[in-house]
C-alpha positions, -999 to +999 in steps of 0.1 A: -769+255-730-790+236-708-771+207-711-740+227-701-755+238-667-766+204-661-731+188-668-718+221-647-741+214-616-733+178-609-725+168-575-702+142-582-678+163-595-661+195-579-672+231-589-653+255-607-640+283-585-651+318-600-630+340-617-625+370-593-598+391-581-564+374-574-554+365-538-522+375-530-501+340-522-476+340-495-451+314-476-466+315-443-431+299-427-413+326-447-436+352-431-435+337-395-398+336-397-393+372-411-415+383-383-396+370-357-363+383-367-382+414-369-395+412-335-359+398-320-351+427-335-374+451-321-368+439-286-327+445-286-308+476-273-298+479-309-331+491-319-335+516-291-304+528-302-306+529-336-342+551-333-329+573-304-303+587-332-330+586-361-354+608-337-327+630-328-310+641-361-347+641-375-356+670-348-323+686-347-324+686-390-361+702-392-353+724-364-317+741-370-314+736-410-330+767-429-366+766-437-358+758-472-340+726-464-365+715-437-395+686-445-408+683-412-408+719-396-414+725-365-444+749-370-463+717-377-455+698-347-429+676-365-467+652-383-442+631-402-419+619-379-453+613-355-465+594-391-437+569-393-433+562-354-471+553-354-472+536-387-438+515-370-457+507-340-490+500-354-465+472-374-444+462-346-473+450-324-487+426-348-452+412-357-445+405-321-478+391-318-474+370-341-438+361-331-451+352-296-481+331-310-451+311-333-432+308-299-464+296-280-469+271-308-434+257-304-431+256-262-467+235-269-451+209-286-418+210-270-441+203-236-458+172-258-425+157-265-416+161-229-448+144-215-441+117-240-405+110-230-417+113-193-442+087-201-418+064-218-390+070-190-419+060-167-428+030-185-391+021-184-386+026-149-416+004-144-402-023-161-369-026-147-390-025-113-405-056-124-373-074-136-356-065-103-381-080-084-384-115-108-347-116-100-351-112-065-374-141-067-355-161-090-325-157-068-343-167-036-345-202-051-309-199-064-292-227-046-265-209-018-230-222-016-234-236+017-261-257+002-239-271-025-210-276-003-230-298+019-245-320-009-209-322-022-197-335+011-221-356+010-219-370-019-179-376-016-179-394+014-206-417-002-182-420-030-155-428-010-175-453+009-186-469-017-156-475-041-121-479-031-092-479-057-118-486-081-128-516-068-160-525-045-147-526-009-166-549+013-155-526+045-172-498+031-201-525+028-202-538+061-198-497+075-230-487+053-249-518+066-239-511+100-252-478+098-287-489+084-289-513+110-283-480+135-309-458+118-333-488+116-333-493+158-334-455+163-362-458+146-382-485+162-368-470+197-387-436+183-422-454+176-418-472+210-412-442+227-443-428+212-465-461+218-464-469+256-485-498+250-471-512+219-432-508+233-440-546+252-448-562+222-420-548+206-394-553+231-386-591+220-386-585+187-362-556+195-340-574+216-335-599+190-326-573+165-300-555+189-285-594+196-289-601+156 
């Protein structure tokens, strides 16, 4: 026996639930989603209509049939029918209770997945922000067609200067030489201009290269 209740209190091991009255076991979606049918329900015209007539035949039964055929007279203040109308509201108000508490639930997380698709629709705008403004950048050193006409240019008329039919022509030659020997003397003419003192000492040589 002892051994039992030692084996029975160990903490390493779950207890035993006690035997006791049974719990009644329900579907608690099942419930929530009867209840708000109900309460739809109890919020339409339908039902106003629908308990207008009950109330009326009620009263107009257990106050014109005979007094044999009536179970709610009217000596009694018509208890019965003020039994079931309180018995249905004390219901009702719970149900749509807990039909608005289900609805609550719901807008809550409809509101979450909102803030997160904001968030991401944020994070996405942000992003496209920044590529627009890497491509503004990367176009700014994009070479412009004005540019690559110019080097073009360029480069065709050296082309043409420098090869004829294919073969090396020695005008071309002379023209390019020519023109080194022009940039060479604006040159020396620019440092003279600059130098006052040194444009004496230079003037011999220069006059020999102007000559030459």
């Amino acid at each position: 026996m002892a051994d039992s209740n030692a084996r029975r209190r160990r903490l390493d091991q779950p207890v035993q639930p006690r035997s006791g009255l049974p719990r009644p076991h329900y579907d608690p979606e099942a419930f929530g989603r009867l209840s708000e049918r109900i309460a739809r329900f109890l919020g339409t015209s339908r039902f106003l209509v629908y308990l207008t007539v009950f109330c009326a035949v009620w009263l107009a039964w257990n106050a014109v049939a005979p007094d044999s055929l009536r179970f709610d007279p009217e000596a009694t203040n018509f208890t019965l029918l003020t039994l079931i109308l309180s018995l249905q509201a004390s219901y009702a108000a719970p149900l749509i209770l807990l039909a608005q508490n289900r609805q609550t639930d719901r807008d809550r997380v409809s509101q979450e997945e909102d803030r997160a698709q904001n968030q991401r629709l944020q994070a996405d705008v942000e992003y496209l922000t920044r590529e627009l403004a890497s491509l503004r950048l990367s176009l700014g050193e994009v070479a412009t067609r004005d540019f690559l006409r110019d080097q073009l240019r360029d480069l065709t008329e050296e082309v043409v200067a420098r090869t004829s039919e294919g073969v090396f022509d020695q005008q071309a030659r002379m023209n390019r030489e020519e023109r080194e020997r022009r940039a060479e003397r604006k040159k020396r003419r620019v440092k003279a201009a600059e130098s006052p003192s040194e444009n004496k000492l230079s003037e011999p040589f220069a006059g020999e290269a102007d000559t030459g």
